[in-house]
C-alpha positions in Angstrom: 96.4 65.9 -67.0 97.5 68.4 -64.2 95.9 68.2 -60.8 93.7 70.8 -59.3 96.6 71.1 -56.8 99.2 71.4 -59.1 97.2 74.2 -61.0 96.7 75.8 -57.7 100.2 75.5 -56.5 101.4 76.9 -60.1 99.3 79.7 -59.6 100.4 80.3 -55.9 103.9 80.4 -56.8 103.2 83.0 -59.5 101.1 85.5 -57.7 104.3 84.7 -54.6 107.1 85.6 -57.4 104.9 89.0 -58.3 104.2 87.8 -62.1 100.0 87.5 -61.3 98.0 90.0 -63.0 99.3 90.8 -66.9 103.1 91.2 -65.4 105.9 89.9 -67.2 104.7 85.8 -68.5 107.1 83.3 -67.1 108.2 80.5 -69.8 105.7 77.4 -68.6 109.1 74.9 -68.9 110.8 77.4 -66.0 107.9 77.5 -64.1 107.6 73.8 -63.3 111.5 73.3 -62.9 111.5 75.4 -59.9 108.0 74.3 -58.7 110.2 70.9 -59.1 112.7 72.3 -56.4 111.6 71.4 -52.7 111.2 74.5 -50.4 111.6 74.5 -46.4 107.7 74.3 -45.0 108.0 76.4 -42.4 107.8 75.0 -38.6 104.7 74.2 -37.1 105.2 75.5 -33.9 107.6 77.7 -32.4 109.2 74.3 -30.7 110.4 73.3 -33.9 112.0 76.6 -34.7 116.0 77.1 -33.7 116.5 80.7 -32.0 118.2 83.0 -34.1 120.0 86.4 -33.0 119.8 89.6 -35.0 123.2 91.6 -34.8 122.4 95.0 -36.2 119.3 96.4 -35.3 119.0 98.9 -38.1 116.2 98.8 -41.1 117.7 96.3 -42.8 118.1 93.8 -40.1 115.0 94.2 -38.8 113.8 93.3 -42.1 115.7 90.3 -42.4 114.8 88.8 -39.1 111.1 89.7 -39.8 111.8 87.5 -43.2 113.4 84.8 -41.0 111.1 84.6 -38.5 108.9 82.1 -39.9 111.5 79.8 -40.0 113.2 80.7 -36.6 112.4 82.2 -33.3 114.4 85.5 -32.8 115.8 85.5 -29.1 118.3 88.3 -28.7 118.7 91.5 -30.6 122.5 93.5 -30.3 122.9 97.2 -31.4 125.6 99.7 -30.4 123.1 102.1 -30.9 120.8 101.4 -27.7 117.3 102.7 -29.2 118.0 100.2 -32.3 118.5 97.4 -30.0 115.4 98.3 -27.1 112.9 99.1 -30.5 114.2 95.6 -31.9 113.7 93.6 -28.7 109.5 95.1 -28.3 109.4 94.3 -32.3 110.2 90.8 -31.5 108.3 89.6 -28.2 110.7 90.6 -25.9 114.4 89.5 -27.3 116.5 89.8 -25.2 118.6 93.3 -26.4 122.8 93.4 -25.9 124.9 96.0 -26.7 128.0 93.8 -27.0 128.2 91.1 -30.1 130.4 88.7 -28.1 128.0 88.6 -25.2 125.5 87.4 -27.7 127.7 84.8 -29.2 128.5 83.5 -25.6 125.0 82.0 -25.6 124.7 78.3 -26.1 121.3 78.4 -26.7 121.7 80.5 -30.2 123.2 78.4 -32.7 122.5 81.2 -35.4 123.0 84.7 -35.8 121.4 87.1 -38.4 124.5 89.9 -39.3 123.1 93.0 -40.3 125.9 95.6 -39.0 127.6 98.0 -41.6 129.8 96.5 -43.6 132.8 97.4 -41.9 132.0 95.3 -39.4 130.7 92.0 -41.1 133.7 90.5 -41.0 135.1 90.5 -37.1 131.3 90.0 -36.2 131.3 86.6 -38.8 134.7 85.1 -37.8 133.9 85.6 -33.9 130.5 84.0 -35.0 132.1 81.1 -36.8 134.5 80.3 -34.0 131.7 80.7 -31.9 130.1 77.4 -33.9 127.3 79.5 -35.0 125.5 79.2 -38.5 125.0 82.8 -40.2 123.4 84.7 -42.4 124.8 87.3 -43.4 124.2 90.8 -45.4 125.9 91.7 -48.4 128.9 92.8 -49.3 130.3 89.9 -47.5 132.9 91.8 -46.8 134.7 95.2 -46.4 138.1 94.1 -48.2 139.0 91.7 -50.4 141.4 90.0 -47.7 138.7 90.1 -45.1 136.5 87.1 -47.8 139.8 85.2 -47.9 139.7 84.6 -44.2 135.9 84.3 -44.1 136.2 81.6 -47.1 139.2 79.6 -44.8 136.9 80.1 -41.5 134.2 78.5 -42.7 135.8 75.1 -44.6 137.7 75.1 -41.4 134.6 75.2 -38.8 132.2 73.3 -41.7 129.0 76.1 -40.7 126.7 76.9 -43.1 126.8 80.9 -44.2 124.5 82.4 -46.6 125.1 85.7 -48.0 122.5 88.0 -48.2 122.3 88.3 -52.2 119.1 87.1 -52.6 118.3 87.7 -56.4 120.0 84.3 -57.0 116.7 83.3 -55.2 114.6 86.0 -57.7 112.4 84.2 -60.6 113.8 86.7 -63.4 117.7 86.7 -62.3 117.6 82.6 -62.4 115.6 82.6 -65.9 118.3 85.2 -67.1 121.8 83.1 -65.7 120.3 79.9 -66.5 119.7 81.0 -70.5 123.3 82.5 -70.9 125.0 79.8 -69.3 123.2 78.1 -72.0 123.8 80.2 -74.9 121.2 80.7 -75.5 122.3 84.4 -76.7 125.2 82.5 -78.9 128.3 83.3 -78.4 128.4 86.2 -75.1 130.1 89.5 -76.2 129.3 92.1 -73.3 127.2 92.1 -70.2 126.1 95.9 -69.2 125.6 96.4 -65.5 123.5 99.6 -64.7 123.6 101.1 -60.6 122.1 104.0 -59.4 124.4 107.1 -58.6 125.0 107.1 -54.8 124.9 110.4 -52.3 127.0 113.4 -53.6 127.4 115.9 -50.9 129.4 118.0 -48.1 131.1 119.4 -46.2 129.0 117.9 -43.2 129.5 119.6 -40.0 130.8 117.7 -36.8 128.1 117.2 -33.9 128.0 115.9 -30.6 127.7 111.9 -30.7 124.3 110.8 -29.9 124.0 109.6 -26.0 123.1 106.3 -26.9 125.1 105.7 -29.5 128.6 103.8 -28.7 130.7 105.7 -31.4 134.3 104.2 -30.9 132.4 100.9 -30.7 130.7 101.8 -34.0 134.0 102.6 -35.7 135.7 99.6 -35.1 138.2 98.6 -37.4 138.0 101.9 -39.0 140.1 105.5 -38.3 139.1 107.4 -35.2 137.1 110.4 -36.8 134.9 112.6 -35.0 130.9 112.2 -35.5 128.8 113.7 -38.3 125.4 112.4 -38.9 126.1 111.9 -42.5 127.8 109.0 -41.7 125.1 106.9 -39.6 121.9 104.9 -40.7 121.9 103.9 -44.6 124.4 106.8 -45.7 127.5 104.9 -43.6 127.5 103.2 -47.5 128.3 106.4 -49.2 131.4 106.6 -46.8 134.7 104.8 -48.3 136.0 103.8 -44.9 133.1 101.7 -44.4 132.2 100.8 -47.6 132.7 102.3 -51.3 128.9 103.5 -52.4 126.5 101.8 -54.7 129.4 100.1 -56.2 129.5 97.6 -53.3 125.5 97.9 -52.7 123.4 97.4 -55.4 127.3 96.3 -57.2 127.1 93.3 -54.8 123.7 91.8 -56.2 124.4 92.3 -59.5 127.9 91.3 -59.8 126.8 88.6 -58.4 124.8 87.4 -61.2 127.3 88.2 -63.7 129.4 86.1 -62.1 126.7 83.3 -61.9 125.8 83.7 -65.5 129.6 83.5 -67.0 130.1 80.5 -64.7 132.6 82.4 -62.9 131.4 81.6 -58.9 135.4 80.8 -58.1 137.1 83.2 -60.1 137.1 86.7 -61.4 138.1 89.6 -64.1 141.4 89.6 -65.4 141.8 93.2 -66.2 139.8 95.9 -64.6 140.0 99.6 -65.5 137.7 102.1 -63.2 137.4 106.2 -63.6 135.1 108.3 -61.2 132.8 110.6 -63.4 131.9 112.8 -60.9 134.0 114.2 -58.4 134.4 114.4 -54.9 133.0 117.0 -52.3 136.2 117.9 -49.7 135.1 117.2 -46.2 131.8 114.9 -47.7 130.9 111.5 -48.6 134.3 109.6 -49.4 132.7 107.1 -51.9 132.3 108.1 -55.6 128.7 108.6 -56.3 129.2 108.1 -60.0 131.7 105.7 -61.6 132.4 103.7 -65.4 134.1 100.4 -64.7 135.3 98.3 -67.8 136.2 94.2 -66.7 137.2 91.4 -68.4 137.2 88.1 -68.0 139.3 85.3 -69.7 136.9 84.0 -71.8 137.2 87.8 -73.3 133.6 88.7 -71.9 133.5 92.3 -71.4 131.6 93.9 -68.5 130.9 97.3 -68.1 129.3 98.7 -64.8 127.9 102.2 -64.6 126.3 104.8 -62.9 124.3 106.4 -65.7 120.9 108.3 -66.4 120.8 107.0 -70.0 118.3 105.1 -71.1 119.7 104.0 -74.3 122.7 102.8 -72.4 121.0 99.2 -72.8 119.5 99.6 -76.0 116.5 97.9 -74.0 113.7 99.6 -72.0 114.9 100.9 -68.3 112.3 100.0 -66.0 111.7 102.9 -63.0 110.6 102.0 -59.5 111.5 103.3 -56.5 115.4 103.4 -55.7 116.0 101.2 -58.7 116.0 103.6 -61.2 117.9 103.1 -64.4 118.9 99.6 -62.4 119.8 96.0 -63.8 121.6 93.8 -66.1 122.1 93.4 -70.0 123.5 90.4 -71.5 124.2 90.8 -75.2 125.4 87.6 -77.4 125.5 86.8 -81.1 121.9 86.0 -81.0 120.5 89.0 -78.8 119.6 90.1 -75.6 118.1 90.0 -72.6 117.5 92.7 -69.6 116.9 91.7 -66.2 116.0 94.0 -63.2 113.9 93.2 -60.2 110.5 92.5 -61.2 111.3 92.1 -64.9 113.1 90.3 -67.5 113.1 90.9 -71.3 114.7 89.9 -74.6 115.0 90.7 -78.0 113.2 88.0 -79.4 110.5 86.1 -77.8 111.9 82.9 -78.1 114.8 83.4 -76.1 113.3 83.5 -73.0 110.3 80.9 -74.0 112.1 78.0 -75.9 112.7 75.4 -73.4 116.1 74.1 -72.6 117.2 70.6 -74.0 117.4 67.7 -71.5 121.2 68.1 -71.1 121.1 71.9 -70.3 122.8 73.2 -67.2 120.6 73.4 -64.4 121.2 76.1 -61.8 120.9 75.9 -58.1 117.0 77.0 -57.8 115.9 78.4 -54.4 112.7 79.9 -54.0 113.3 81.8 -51.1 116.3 82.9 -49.8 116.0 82.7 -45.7 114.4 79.6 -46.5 116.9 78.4 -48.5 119.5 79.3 -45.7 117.4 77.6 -42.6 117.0 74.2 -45.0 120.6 74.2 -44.9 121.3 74.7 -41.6 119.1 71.5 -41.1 120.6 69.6 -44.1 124.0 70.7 -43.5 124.1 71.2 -47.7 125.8 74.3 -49.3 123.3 77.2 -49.8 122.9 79.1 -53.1 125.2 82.2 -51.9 128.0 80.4 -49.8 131.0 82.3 -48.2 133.2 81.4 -51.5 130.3 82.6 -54.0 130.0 85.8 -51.5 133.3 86.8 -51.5 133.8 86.1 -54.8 131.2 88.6 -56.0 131.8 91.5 -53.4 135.6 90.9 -54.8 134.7 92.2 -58.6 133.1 95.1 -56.2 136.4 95.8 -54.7 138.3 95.4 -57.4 136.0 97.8 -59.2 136.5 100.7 -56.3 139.9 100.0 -56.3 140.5 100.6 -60.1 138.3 103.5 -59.7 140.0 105.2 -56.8 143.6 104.5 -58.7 141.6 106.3 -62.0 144.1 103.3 -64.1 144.2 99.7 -65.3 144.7 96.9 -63.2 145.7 93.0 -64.4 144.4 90.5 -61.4 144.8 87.1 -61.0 141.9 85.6 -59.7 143.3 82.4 -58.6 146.2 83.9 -56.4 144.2 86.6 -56.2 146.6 89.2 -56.7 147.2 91.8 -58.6 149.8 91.5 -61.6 152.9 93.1 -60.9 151.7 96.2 -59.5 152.6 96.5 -55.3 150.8 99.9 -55.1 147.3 98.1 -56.1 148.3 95.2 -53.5 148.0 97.5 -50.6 144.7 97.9 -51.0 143.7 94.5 -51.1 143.7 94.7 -47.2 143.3 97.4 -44.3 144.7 98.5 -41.6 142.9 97.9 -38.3 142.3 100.3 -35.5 142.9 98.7 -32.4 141.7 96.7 -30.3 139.4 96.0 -32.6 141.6 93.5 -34.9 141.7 90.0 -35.8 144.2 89.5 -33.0 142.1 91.0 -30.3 138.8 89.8 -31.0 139.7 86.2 -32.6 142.8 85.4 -30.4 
């Protein structure tokens, strides 16, 4: 018979997941597996905690060092933008606030960083923090090119830190349930996954403006051409900009790749064949990202996997669940024996029994965190691999690149995901890397 405090800690974990209340039923059988799996207990006292510094002060970061904090005590705050890095130091009892990354990493006291720049700057700011010795968590994409993972993949088997990737619906109830069953087959035989993203900004021309006192602009840039400033491309629109990142292919792209690739098994590899069009077009002199694309990919095992922009709701041939900035959002897996849909705060199949039939003994059991910063501080202390590892990171963001690069081309492409190359085609291998503005290059900020 189950104990009062199992009952109560069942219950906990449900109301915790968001599935208290008539929301979608979790099978009882996945329910106790992953009340099975052992959770970080948070510190009891702020001398148990390691410090932690937040790079990139925006909305985001602060978020994630909020999420962090009960796990770590945040000591130092770094922005480019000044007001981002003074608001983030009073939000945090007094962090110290830098303006330059390295200064922070100097610190001996900081053996992990939080990375929440844009994504053009992940990269330099994680293979300074890795030579550093530092531990990080970083936000998603991993990366800005698919080069740039490559070198983060090599950095990190060559230092031995522990980086998680900021993909944290491998750590969601419903995205688990849903990779667990197809790696299962529980659908038969997989014929097509369907990956639905929200359009991204459409706009322009944006006119050029005087750069914001506080705001170190050429610092900001980095890697990325000298341009003048516009105010399009600051805050959460930098994503809509191709120099710094390709849209919602490579946002919302990044988390749900990511569970493609967990569900097909495919955490080292990749698509074979990818073929991209833009289905909107561009605005001259506006965002540089398509805001609306059709991606086909497919893998070896001949899964097909098609990733859209659409407003469609029989796209799925499932319901399309609306909240707010996930509309017309998620995943479809379709096999021989069904369905199921997955989006944040929902999973559903075709039949019942496909989601409440408990696995056999002998099923494959995924890596089951229960909260993602969690899972990242546990392994920092363990020294085990987290559930979204540099390799499983760039992996994922790399079916994003792939994706924009197909698109941008408008043609086919053949890759080869273990050389990761493409297949006879030199004019698709340029764009596997970028060119740096100096100084801010590998050579000048790694030595």
């Amino acid at each position: 018979m189950r104990s009062n405090r199992s009952r109560a800690t069942r219950r906990s974990f449900l109301k915790a997941a968001g599935f208290a209340g008539g929301m979608a039923a979790l099978p009882t059988w996945f329910v106790e597996q992953r009340l099975d799996a052992a959770d970080a207990e948070p510190p009891k006292s702020a001398n148990d905690k390691p410090n932690v510094a937040l790079i990139g002060c925006g909305g985001r970061g602060r978020t994630d060092a909020h999420e962090a904090s009960k796990y770590c005590n945040i000591v130092a705050v770094c922005d480019v933008y000044d007001p981002h890095a003074q608001g983030a130091s009073m939000e945090f009892g007094g962090a110290k606030p830098y303006h330059d990354f390295r200064n922070v990493l100097e610190r001996d006291d900081v053996p992990i960083i939080i990375n929440a720049t844009p994504d053009h700057w992940h990269t330099l700011v994680n293979l300074s923090a890795l030579k550093a010795g530092k531990d990080i968590y970083s936000e998603k994409p991993l990366t800005l090119t698919i080069d740039e993972g490559k070198r983060v993949v090599e950095a990190v088997k060559k230092t031995g830190r522990i980086l998680q990737t900021g993909t944290q619906q491998r750590s969601d109830v419903n995205f688990h349930l849903a990779a667990e069953l197809v790696r299962n087959n529980r659908l038969g035989k997989l014929r097509e996954v369907t990956v639905i993203l929200p359009a991204g900004l459409k706009g322009g021309p944006f006119a050029t403006k005087p750069v914001p006192e506080a705001l170190d602009w050429d610092f900001w840039l980095g890697q990325t051409p000298k341009v003048d400033f516009v105010t399009e491309r600051g805050d959460f629109r930098f994503r809509y900009w191709y120099e710094y990142s390709a849209g919602t292919m490579t946002d919302w792209g990044a988390h749900h790749n990511d569970i493609v690739q967990w569900a097909l098994g495919m955490d080292d590899s990749g698509p074979v064949t990818i073929e991209g069009k833009p289905t909107s077009d561009l605005v001259p002199g506006g965002y540089t990202a398509y805001s609306e694309y059709h991606i086909d990919y497919t893998y070896a095992n001949g899964v097909r996997s098609h990733v859209a922009t659409t407003t469609d709701d029989m796209w799925t041939g499932a319901p399309v669940h609306k909240g707010p900035g996930t509309e017309h959002n998620g995943i479809k897996f379709v096999g021989d024996d069904g369905w199921i849909w997955v989006t944040r705060g929902k999973i559903e199949a075709s039949k019942p029994e496909i989601l409440h039939d408990p696995l056999p003994s002998d099923a494959v059991r995924l890596q089951v965190s229960r909260d993602h910063k969690a899972n990242f501080f546990e392994c920092v202390r363990t020294r085990k691999q987290p559930i979204c590892p540099a390799e499983v990171g760039h992996r994922s963001a790399s079916v994003c690149h792939l994706g924009a690069i197909s698109t941008r081309l408008n043609r086919k492409l053949q890759w080869d995901p273990q050389r990761e190359q493409f297949v006879n085609d030199a004019e698709a291998d340029m764009w596997i890397a970028r060119e740096q503005r100096k100084p801010w290059t590998y050579e000048s900020l790694l030595g």
